[in-house]
N, C-alpha and C positions, 0 to 999 in steps of 0.2 A: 595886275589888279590895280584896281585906282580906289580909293576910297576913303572918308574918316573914320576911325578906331569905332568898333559896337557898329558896324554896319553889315558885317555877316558875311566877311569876305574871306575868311578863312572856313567857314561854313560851305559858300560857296566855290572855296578853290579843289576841298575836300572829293565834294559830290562830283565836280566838274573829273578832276582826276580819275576818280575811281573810275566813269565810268569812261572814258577813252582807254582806260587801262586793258576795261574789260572788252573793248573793241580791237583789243590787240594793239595801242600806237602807246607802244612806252613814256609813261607821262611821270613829273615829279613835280613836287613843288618845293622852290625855294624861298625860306622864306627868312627876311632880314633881320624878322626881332627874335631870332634865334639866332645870328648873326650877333646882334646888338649882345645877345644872354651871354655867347660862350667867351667876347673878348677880354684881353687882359685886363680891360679898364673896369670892369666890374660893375657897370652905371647899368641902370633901369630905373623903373618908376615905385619898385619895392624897396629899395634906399635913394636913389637920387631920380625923381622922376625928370624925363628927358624924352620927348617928342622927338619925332621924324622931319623937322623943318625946312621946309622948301627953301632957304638959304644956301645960294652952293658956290656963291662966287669967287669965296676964297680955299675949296676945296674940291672942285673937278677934278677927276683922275688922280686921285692922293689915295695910295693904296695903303700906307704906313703911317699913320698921322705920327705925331710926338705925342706924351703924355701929357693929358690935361690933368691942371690941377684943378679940381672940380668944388664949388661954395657949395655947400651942404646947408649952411645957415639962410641962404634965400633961396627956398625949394620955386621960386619965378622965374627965376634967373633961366631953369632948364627949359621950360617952357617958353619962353621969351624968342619970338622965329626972328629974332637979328642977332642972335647969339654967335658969332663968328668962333667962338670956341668949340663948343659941343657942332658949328656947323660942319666943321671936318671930322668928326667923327662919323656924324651920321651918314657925309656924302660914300665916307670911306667905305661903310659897313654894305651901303646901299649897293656900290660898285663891284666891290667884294663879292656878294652873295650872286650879280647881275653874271660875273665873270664866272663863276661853281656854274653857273644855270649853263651860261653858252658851252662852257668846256665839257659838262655832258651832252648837249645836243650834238655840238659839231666834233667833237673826238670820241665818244662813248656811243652807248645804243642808242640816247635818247633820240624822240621824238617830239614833246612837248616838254618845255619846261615852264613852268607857272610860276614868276616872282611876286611875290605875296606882301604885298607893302602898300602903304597908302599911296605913294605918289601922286599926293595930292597937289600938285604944279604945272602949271605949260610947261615949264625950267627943266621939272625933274623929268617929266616925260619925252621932251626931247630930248636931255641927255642918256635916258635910257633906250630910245629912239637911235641914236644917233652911235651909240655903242653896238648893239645889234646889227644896224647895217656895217658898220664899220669892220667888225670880226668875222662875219659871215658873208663881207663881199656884196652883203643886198640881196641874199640869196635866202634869210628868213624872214618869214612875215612875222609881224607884229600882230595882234590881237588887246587892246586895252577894253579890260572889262569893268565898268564904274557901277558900286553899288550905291546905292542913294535910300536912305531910310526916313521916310515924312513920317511913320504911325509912331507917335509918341509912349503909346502901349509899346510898341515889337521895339522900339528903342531902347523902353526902361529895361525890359527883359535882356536884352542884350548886354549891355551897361554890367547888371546884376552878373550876367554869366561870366563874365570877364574875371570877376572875383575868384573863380574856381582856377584862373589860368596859371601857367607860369612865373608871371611877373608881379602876382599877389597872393601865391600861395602860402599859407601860414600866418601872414596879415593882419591885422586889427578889420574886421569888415568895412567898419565906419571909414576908418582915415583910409584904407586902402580905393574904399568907391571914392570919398571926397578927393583923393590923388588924380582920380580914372577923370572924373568928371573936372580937372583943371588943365589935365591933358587936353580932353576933347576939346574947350572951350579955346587950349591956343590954336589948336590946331584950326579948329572955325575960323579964326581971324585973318587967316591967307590960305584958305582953301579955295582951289580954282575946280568947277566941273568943267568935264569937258564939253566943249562949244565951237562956235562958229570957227575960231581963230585958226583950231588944230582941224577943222574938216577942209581949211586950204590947203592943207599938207599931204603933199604928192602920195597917191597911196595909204594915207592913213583912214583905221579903220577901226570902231571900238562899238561896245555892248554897253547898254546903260540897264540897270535892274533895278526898280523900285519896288520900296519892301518886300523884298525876296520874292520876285517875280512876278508880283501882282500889274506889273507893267514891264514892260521891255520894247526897249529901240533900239534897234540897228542900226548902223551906217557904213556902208563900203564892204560888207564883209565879202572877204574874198577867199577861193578856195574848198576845196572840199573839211579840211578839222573845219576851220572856222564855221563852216556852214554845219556841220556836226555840233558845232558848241552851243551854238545861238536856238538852234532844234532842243536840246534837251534841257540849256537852261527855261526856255516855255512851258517845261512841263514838271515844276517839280513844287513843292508846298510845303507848310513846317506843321499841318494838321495832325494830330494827336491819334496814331492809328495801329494798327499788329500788322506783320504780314505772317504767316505762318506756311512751312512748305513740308511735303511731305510725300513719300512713295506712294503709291497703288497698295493696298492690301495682298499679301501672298497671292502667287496667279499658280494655275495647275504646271505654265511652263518653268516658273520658278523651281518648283521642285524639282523639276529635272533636270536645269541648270541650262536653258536653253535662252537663247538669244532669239529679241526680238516678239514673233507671230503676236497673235490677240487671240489669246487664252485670257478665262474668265477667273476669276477669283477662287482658291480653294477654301474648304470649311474653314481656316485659318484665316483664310484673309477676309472674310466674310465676317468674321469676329471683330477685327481689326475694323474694320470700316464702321459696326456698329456701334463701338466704343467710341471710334472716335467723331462720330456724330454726339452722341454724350457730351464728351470733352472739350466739344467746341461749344455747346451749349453753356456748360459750367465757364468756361474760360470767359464767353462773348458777358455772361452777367458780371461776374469779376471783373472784366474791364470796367464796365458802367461803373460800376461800386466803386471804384478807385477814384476814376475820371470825377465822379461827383465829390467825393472827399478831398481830391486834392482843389476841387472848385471853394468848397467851400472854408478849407485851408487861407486859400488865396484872398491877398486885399486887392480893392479894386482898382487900383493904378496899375497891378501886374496883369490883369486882363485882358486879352486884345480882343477887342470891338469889333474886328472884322469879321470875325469867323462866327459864322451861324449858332442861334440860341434859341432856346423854346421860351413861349411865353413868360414863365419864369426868370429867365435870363441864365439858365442852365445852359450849357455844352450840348447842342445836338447829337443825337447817338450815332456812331457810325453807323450805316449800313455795313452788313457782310457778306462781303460774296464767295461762292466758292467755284474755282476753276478747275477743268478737269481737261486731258488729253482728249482725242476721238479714241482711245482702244476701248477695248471692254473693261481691261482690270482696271482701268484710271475709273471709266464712269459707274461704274459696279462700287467704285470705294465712295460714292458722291450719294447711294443710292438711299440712305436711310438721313439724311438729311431733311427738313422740312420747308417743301421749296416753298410753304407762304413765308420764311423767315429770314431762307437765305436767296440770294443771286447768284444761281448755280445754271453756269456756261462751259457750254465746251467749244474747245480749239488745238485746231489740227497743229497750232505751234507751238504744242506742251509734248505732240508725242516723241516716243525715245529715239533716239539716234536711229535712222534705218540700217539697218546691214546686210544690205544690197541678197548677193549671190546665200549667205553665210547666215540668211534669216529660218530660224528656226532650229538650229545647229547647235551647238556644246564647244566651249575653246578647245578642248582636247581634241573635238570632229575638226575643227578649224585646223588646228595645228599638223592633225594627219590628212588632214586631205589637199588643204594648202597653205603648206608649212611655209612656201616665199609670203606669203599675204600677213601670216603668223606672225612670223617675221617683222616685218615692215609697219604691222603695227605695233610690235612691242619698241620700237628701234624709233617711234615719231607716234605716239601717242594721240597728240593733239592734231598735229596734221593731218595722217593718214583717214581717207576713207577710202570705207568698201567699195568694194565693188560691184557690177552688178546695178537695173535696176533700182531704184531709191538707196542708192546706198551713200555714206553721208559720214562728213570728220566732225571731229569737235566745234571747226570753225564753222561750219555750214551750221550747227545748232547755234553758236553764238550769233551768225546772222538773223535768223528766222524768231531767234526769241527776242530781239531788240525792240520790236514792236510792245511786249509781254513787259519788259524790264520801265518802258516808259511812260506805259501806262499806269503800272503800279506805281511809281513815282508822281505820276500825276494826278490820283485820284486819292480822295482823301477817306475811304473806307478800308475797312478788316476786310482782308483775302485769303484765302487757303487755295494752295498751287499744288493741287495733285498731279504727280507727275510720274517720275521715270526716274533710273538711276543716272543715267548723264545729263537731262533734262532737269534734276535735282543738283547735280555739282556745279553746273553751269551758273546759275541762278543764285547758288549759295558764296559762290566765287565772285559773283561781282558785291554780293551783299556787306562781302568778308572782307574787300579788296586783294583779292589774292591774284597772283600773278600766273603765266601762263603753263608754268610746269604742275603747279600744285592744280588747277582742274582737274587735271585727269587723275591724279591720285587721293582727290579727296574722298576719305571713305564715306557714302552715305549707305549706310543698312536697312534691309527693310524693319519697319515697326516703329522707327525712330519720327520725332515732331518736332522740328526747328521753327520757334518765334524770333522775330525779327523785330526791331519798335525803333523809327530815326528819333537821333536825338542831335540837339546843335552840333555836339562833338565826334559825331562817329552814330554807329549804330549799334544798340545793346541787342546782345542775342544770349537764347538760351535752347537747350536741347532735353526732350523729354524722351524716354523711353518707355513703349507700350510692356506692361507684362500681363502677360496671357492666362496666369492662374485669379490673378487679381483683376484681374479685366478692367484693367485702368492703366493710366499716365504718372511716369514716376519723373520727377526733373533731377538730369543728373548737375549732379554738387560740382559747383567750382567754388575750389578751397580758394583763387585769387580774389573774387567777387568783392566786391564793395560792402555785399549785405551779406557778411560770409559765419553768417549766426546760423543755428539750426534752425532748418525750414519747419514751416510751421504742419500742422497738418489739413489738409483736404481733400477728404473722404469724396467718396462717389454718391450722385447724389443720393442713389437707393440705398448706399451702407451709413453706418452710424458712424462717428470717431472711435468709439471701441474696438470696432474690428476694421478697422484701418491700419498699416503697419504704421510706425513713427519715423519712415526715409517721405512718407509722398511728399512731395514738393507742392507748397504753397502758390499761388498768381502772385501774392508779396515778394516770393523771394525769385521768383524768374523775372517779376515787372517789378522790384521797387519804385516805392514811393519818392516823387522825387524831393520831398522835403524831408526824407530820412537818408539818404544818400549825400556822403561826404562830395563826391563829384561823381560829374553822370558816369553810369557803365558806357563803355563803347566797345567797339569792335577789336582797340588796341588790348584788353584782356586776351590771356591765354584762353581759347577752349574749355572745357572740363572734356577727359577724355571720353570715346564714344564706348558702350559696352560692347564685351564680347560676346563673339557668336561663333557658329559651325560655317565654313564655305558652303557645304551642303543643304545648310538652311537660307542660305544667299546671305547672310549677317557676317562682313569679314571682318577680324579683330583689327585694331589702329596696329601703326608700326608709326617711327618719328620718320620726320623727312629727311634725305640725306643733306650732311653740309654744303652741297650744290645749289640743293632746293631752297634751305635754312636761306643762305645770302641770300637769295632772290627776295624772299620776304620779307627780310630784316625793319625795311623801312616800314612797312605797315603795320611791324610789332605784334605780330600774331603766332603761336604757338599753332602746326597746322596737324592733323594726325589722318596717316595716308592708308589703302590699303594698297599692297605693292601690285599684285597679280591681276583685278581686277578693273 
């Protein structure tokens, strides 16, 4: 990453990760001023602010510096980019963290590793440059991705979020941003973009992003990731939107526990879709409602001017669209929808995993009839596909839904992804950033409503459950939540608050407000667990992941809840 601090490169290394992740090419990101937090010296810009300074002359390759004794009394001093003292720190930290990155590419699984730093220098990039070839034999390519931020809107915002971070949490607002804002201003003062100088350099090849995508240039990119990277950074936006994903309504072949065919909706699942036509109507106006209060919350420097407004100078409303599979139960669940309101499509790359020979069959028919097939997919879950016929693994749905994942990334409207039970883990696995074992065991049940809403730091999610007597949407409670008060209530629109119970879950408390939020929800919250159900009813209860699975996810910080058998 290249870039000055409040440019949206940790934003960007985020999204970038997640979704190579979710293409299967093991991706991490390393990043320096996490480096800088955990060393013994104690420095950062929450007691000793201290920029990243492209001064390295006196500290190339110093993996141990000695202990600086640091002026606390001229907070400029740290700031200062001829600082020869703090410059061996920082070259240290920067090298440090360069060296974690190679050592899991080239000794570990990794495939990508992302160091997450300004390197804002010809200096520092060539010596990052130059270490890379140097350990790898010349045998990894480089990728230097530059964010560049000119809308002075998306920059204050920026600036402001940085408050919520690590390095100013608990802070004085005021001095903590006047600290942020002296950093950035040294940092300006020998900040180099990349240019003419380094496109002489044999092989070099970098991405420039202005304001988060609103422009992009390329130069030299080489390779298949790379050309993966520079694709999906094109396609992604910081537009104020829901995704929301969800099963099909009960199908007649659910009841019998059958895999596959295109059976139509039972009485039950017919319910289900009409409710949740309702619910997406109460939810889409609750958005508005919010989206306009937190507008007029807002002063007008936090605004950003690019983004479309009605003559008012209100927030244009999203559009909603709703997606659905080609089967019958997917578009039977679409059916009571109001197509003047919504944009409801269908595609053939929402439906469920084919299963080839084994379409229309029961795991217990599968397991007695072809107990090696049985087998082999209990033993490689994600790999194996059927056989037979359209028959089809994990990865073959993670190909065909790539299209689906990038779009929705790229378009700045509410969606609803009716879909499928692997077609649904798939989807919610890249959302979650969850890694390749937990797909296949992530429980999603039918009846169940997962919203989705990106936010700078992650992406907050939440889970509602239909109940049947109540013929409505209940959110289940996560006691880690940020906004973790008793939800409020919100009845249906046909029933009163009287006879409403006192669990239904609020739009407040699945979307908070973001000016009532200590810092944003994201994805690194635990879950709230999923409810339980009958296998019979196709709703299987969570179980935790085993400590196999646990490591695997550790880095993304999620709490995951699996169903074993299914």
């Amino acid at each position: 990453m290249v870039g000055l601090p409040a440019r949206g490169k940790s934003y960007i290394t985020k999204k970038l990760a997640r979704y190579m992740n979710w293409l299967q090419h093991e991706t991490k990101i390393f990043n320096v001023g996490n480096t800088r937090r955990q060393s013994k010296h104690h420095v950062g810009p929450a007691s000793h602010p201290l920029p990243d300074s492209p001064v390295l002359e006196a500290a190339t390759g110093l993996k141990s510096p000695p202990p600086v004794e640091l002026d606390t009394s001229h907070p400029a001093n740290f700031f200062a980019p001829d600082n020869p003292q703090t410059a061996a720190l920082r070259e240290s930290w920067a090298l440090q963290t360069l060296d974690e990155l190679l050592d899991w590419v080239l000794h570990g699984n990794g495939s990508i590793g992302i160091l997450d730093a300004t390197n804002s220098t010809v200096k520092r990039r060539r010596t990052v440059l130059n270490r890379v070839k140097d350990r790898s034999n010349g045998e990894l390519k480089v990728l230097f991705l530059e964010s560049i931020c000119d809308d002075k809107e998306l920059l204050e915002q920026n600036i402001r979020l940085k408050l919520s971070g690590p390095d100013y949490k608990g802070q004085d607002p005021e001095i903590a941003l006047g600290d942020f804002r002296m950093r950035v201003k040294n940092y300006e003062k020998t900040y180099e973009t990349i240019g003419d100088e380094e496109e002489k350099i044999e092989g070099f090849q970098y991405v420039k992003m202005i304001d988060v995508g609103r422009k992009v240039v390329a130069y030299n990119t080489q390779g298949f990731l790379a050309g993966q990277a520079v694709f999906f950074l094109l396609n992604f936006n910081l537009a104020e939107r829901q995704i929301w994903i969800t099963r099909h309504g009960e199908s007649e072949d659910n009841i019998l526990g059958k895999l596959g065919g295109d059976a139509s909706l039972s009485p039950k699942g017919v319910k289900y879709a009409k409710a949740l036509a309702r619910f997406m109507d109460n939810q889409r106006s609750e958005f508005r409602r919010r989206q306009l209060e937190r507008f007029s919350l807002q002063s007008t420097v936090s605004r950003i001017s690019s983004l479309p407004t009605t003559p008012k100078g209100e927030p244009v409303e999203p559009h909603f669209c709703v997606w659905t599979s080609m089967l019958k139960r997917s578009i039977e669940t679409a059916k009571w929808f109001d197509e003047d309101t919504y944009d409801i499509k269908q595609m053939r790359m929402l439906n469920e995993l084919g299963s080839g020979i084994c379409d229309g069959m029961t795991y217990e028919e599968i397991r007695q009839k072809f107990p090696k097939e049985y087998e082999a997919r209990v033993n490689d879950k994600i790999g194996y596909r059927y056989p037979g016929v359209g028959g089809e693994s994990y990865l073959d749905v993670i190909n065909r839904l790539r299209p689906v994942i990038v779009e929705v990334e790229r378009m700045q409207d509410h969606v609803l992804l009716i879909g499928h039970r692997v077609v649904a883990r798939v989807l919610l696995a890249y959302f979650m950033n969850l890694g390749r074992q937990a797909i296949g065991d992530l429980d999603v049940p039918l009846n169940t409503l997962w919203v989705l809403e990106p936010k700078p730091y992650g992406v907050y999610w939440a889970v509602y459950q239909y109940d049947e007597n109540k013929d409505w949407f209940y959110k289940i409670e996560n006691s880690n939540s940020s906004n973790s008060t008793p939800a409020n209530i919100t009845p249906p629109p046909e029933k009163t608050t009287s006879s409403t119970p006192s669990d239904v879950a609020s739009p407040e408390a699945a979307l908070p407000l973001d000016t009532k939020d200590a810092y944003p929800p994201t994805v690194d919250m635990p879950p709230p667990p999923l409810p339980q159900g009958s296998r019979s009813a196709n709703v299987t209860g969570p179980s935790r992941l085993s400590n196999e699975t646990r490591s695997a996810e550790s880095a993304a910080g999620v709490d995951i809840y699996i169903s074993p058998l299914q």
